[in-house]
GUDO-783297 format. One record per residue (C-alpha): residue in three letters; x, y, z. Coordinates in pm, whole numbers, plus 50000, padded with zeros to 5 digits. Example, Ala and Ser with C-alpha at 12.3 -4.5 7.8 and 13.67 -1.06 7.14 Angstrom:
REM residues 2
ALA512304955050780 SER513674989450714 
REM end
This chain:
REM residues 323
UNK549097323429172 UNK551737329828881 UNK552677357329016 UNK553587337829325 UNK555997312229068 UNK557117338028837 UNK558107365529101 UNK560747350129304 UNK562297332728931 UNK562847366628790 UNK564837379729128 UNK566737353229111 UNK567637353028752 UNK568357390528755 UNK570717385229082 UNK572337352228924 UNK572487372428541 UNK574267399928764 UNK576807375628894 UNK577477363028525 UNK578477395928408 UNK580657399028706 UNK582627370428588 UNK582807383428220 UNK584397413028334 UNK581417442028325 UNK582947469128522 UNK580147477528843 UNK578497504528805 UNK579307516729181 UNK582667514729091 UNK583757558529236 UNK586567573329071 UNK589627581129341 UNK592077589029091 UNK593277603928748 UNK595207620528535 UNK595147640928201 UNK598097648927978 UNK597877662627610 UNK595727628527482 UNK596037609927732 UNK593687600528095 UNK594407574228338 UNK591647569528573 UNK591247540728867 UNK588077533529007 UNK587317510529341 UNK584397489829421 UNK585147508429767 UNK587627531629965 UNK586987513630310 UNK587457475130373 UNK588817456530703 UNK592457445330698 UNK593067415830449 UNK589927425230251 UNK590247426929898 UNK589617461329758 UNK588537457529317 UNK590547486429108 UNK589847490628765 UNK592207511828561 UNK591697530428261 UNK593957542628006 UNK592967566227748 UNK594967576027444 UNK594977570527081 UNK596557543226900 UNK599237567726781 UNK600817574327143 UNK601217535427178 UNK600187543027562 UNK600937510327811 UNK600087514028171 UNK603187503428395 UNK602607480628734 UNK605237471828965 UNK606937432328885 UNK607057425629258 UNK603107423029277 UNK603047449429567 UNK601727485629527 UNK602957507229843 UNK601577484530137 UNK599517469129915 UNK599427430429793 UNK598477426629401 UNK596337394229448 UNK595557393229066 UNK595427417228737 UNK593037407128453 UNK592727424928149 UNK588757437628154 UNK587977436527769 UNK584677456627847 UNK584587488927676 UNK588037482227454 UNK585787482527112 UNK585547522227207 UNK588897536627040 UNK589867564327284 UNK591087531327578 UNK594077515727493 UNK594147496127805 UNK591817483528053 UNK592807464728393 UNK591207449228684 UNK593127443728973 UNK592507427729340 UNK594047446729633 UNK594627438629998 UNK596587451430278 UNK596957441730700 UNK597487481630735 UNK595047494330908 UNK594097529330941 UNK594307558030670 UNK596497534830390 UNK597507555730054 UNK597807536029732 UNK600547547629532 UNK600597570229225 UNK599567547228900 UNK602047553628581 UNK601077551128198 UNK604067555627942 UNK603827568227600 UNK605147583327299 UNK608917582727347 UNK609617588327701 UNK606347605727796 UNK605577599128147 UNK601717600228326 UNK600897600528679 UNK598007598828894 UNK597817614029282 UNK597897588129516 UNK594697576729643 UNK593657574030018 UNK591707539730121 UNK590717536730512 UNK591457497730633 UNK589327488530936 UNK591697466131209 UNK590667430931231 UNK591547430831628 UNK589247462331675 UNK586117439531641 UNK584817403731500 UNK582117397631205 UNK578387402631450 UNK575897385031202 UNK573717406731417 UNK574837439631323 UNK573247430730926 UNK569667438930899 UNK567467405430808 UNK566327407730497 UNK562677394530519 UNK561817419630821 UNK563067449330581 UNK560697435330290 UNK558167430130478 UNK558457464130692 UNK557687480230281 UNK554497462630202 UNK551077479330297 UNK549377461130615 UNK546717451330328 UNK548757431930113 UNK547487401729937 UNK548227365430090 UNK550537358129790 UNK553337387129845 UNK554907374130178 UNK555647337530025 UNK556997354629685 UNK559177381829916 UNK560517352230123 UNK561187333529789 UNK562967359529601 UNK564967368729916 UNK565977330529947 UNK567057330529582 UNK568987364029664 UNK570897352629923 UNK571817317529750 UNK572927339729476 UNK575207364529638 UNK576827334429808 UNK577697318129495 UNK578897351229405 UNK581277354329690 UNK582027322129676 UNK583827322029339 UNK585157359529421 UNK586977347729702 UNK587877309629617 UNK591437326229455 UNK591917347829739 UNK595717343929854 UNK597507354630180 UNK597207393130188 UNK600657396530284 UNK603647377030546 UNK601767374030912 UNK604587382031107 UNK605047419130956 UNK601287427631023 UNK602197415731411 UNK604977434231388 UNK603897462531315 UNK600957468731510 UNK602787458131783 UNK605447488131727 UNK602617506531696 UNK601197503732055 UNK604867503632173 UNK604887538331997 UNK601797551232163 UNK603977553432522 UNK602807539232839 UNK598787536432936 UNK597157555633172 UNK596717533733489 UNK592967531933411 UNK593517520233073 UNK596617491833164 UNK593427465333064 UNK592487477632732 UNK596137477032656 UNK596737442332822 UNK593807430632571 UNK594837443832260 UNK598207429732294 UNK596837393132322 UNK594257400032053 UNK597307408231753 UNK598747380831941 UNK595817357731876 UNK595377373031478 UNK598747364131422 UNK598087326731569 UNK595307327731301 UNK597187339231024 UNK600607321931045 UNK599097284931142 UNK595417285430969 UNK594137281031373 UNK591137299231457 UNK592767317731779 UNK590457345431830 UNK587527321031906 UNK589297300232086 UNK589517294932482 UNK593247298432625 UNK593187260732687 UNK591527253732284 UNK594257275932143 UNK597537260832314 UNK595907228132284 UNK596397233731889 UNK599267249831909 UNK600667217532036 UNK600227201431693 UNK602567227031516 UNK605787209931549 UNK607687246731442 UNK606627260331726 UNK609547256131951 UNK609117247232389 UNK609627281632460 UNK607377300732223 UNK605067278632371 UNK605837293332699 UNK605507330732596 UNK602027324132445 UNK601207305732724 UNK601537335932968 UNK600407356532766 UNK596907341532702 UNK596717335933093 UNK597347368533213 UNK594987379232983 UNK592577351733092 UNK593377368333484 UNK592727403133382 UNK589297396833203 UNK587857364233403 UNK589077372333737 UNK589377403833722 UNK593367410733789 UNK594987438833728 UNK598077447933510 UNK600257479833537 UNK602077498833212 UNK605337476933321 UNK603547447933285 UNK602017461632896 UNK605657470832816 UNK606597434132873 UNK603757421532729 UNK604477438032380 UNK608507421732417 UNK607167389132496 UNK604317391832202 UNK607357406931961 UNK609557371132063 UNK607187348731978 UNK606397365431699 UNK610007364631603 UNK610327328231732 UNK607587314331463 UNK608787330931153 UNK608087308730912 UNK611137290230748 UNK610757299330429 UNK610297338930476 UNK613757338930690 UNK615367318730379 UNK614187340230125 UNK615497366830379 
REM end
């Protein structure tokens, strides 16, 4: 019986102790090293919490300058908070380790990006001395595409099966309510630990340059096979649908055609004939999957020009004026 009290406590104050640290700036332990650089006295080294994320995702860096006091060693960021194709969310100063003399700097910074694909983060620069310069190799990161599948809570394994799949077929009667506790406590605690990693999160970057882009990027690809014309149809209306998302805070890609320009109605920006473009848009696309219609490449080539003017048509107004 105290195991049954005292068992699910201690997983829970481990997991919750765990979070604390995070917020006093303990570098993770998991943290892999995908980049340095050694001159004379002097290392830089970046480590990331991970080298894959989906688009928009922040991605934790933690950078690491070595040197002695005497090289007066400062590591250099861009001022326009953007590194390549990345968005610099936030930089911290991580005062963990800084009592050891050899760091002379320590920095934690929050990354995201709406590339998708193979994305390279930039070569990292330390100064020192008089005009001593220090570089790092650029590091490669691979961004999953948001419109090349949705969250599946399914696809997660439940965490009392997997517990409970480890215990011997003998176990006493107390282990399955003290596995089920602890498990509760751990996923209260991992929620309040995304919760407060995530309530700063800003925009990853402008909406209409993610649309944009992928958008030359399927124009790129050339025209579908005939077999394929769907596929293509569907992918156009999905970066369609992200952008709806992203640029008016309306979630499009859960939305039924009639749900999404419903909403779209309340946007006042949007002018009578964007309206129109989404409209056939989202209704061919409703033809081709619910009724099963078909579309040729002509009809994909105008797709992606009708998808590009309505992108171009909802620019917000304060991106063209700081244009």
């Amino acid at each position: 019986m105290k195991i049954m009290i005292t068992t699910p406590c201690l997983l829970g104050a481990s997991i919750l102790g765990a979070c604390d640290r995070a917020g006093t700036n303990a570098a993770p332990a998991e943290h892999a090293l995908v980049a340095s650089a050694e001159q004379e006295d002097v290392r830089i080294e970046i480590h990331a919490g991970s080298t894959r994320a989906e688009a928009g995702e922040p991605i934790e860096l933690i950078l690491t300058l070595e040197a002695p006091p005497s090289r007066r060693a400062e590591l250099h960021l861009p001022d326009d908070g953007r590194l390549g194709v990345f968005d610099v969310l936030r930089v911290e100063d991580d005062r963990t380790g800084l009592n050891d003399l050899k760091i002379a700097e320590k920095r934690r910074l929050l990354l995201s990006t709406l590339e998708s694909g193979s994305v390279e983060l930039p070569s990292i620069e330390a100064h020192y001395g008089t005009d001593s310069i220090l570089r790092t190799n650029p590091a490669e990161f691979t961004i999953d595409s948001l419109i090349e599948g949705e969250f599946d809570p399914a696809s997660f394994a439940d965490i009392r099966p997997a517990v409970d799949d480890m215990l011997d077929s003998e176990r006493p009667d107390w282990i399955i309510p003290t596995a089920v506790g602890g498990a509760a406590l751990i996923a209260i605690a991992l929620a309040i630990a995304f919760a407060l990693a995530f309530r700063k999160r800003l925009p990853p970057r402008v909406p209409h340059e993610w649309a944009l882009a992928e958008l030359d990027r399927i124009e790129a690809e050339g025209p579908p096979r005939e077999e394929r014309t769907t596929e293509r149809y569907e992918r156009i209306e999905n970066i369609v649908r992200w952008y709806v998302a992203f640029r008016f805070a309306i979630d499009a890609p859960d939305r039924t055609s009639n749900e999404l320009l419903d909403a779209i109605q309340d946007h006042h920006d949007v002018s009578d004939d964007a309206r129109v473009i989404l409209e056939r848009i989202v209704r061919e696309s409703d033809r081709v999957k619910f009724a099963g219609g078909v579309v040729s490449p002509e009809d994909c080539r105008i797709a992606v020009g009708s998808a590009r003017l309505f992108v171009q048509q909802t620019i917000a107004r304060e991106t063209e004026e700081a244009a």
